[in-house]
N, C-alpha and C positions, 0 to 999 in steps of 0.2 A: 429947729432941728428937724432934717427929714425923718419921716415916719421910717422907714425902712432902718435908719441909723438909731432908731432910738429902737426899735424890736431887735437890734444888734444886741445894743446895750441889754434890753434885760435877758434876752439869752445867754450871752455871758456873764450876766451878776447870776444867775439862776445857775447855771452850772456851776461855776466857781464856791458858790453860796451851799451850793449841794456836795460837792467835793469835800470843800476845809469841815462841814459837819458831819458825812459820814467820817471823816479822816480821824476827827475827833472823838468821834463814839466809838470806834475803833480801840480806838489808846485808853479813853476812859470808864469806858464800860467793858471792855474785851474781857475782864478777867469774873463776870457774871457780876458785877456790881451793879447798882442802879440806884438811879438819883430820882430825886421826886423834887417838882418844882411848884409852885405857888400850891403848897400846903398838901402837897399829896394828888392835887387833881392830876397834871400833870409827868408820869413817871418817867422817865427816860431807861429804855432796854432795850439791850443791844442783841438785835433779830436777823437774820437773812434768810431774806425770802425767794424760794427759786422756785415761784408757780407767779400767776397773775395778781391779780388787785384783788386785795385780802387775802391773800397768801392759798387762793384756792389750786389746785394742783393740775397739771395738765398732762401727765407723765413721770417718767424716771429722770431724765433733760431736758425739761423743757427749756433750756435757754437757746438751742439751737432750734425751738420756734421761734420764741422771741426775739431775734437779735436780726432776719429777715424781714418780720414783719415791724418792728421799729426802725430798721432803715429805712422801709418804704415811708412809712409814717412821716421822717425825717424830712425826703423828697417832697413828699405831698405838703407839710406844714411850710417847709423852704419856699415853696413854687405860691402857696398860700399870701404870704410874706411879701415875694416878689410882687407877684401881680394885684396885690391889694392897689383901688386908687385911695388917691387923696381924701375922700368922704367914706372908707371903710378902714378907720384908727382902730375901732373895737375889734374886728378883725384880725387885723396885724398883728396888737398886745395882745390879742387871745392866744393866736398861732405863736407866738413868740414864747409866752407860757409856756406851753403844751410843749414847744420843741427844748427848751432850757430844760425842762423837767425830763422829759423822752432821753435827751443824751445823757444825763445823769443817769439814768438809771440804766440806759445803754454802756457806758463807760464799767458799770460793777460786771456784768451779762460776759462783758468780754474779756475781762480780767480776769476772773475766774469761775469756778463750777459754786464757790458757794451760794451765789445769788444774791441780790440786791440788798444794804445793807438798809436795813432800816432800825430804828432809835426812839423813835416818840410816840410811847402808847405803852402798852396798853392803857385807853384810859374807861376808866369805870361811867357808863353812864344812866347809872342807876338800875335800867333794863337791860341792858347787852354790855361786854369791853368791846369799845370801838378797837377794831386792829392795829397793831404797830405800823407805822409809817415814818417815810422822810420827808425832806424838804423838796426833793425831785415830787414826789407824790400829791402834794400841796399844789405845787405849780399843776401839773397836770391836771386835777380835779378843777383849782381856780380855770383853767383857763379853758377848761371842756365845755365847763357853765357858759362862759361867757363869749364862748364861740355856737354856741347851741341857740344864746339868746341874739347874737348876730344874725344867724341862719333865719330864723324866726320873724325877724324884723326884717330883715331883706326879703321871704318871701313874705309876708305881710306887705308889706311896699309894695309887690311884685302885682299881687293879687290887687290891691289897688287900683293900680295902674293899669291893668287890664278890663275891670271891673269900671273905669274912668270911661276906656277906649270903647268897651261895646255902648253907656250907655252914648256917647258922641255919635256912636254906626248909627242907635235906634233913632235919636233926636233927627237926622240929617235930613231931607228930604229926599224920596225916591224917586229915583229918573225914570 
């Protein structure tokens, strides 16, 4: 399967997958209820968050930053996507992440003013509660990482290969 058709697919499983479970924590938690799964570690509650990642605040609206600057985002991970070759897979799935998760949480920004619905968290971890988050959130963070450790290794390679090419200059002989 082409790389390009398969960053299709998990962007549309990621969005779709981020939809039907905010849709759901919606209808199931909407009335302040909350569920706790494998034994308590995991609580499910039902949150919307309209600041950035951790629910840190950027204003009285911030969704009318957000929603220009994740479109660009959108552009850049697409053009990402596009132009990956054939020996830059981790790239692609990374960008493919990142953007399934971006429109997810683009799709709540534009819907309405209350802000991104998030569901899974608080969870206790013994020194801090980790913040409420979604499945949109997951994919983003996974695919941050794993685009960060692309970058990394491509300039690693990079450096290399450079580092290859001067000592070639210094061996050569001088005319």
């Amino acid at each position: 399967m082409k790389q390009k058709t398969v960053a299709a697919i998990i962007v549309t499983v990621i969005l779709v997958a981020d939809l039907l479970t905010k849709w759901w924590a919606l209808g199931a938690l909407g009335d302040g209820r909350r569920i706790e799964l494998l034994g308590g570690l995991v609580p499910l509650t039902l949150a919307f968050n309209r600041g950035a990642a951790f629910g840190l605040s950027i204003g009285d609206d911030p969704r009318w930053v957000f929603i220009p600057i994740t479109v660009g985002a959108v552009v850049f991970l697409t053009a990402l996507i596009i132009r990956s070759g054939p020996h830059q897979k981790l790239r692609s799935l990374a960008s493919a992440l990142v953007l399934g998760g971006a429109l997810g949480n683009l799709y709540d920004r534009v819907r309405w003013d209350r802000g991104v619905v998030d569901f899974i968290g608080p969870i206790d971890l013994g020194f801090m509660y980790w913040p409420i988050f979604n499945v949109a959130d997951m994919a983003i963070t996974t695919g941050a990482i794993l685009l960060a450790i692309h970058f990394w290794r491509e300039d690693a390679a990079e450096a290399s290969r450079v580092k290859e090419e001067q000592l070639s200059l210094d061996r050569s002989p001088s005319t």
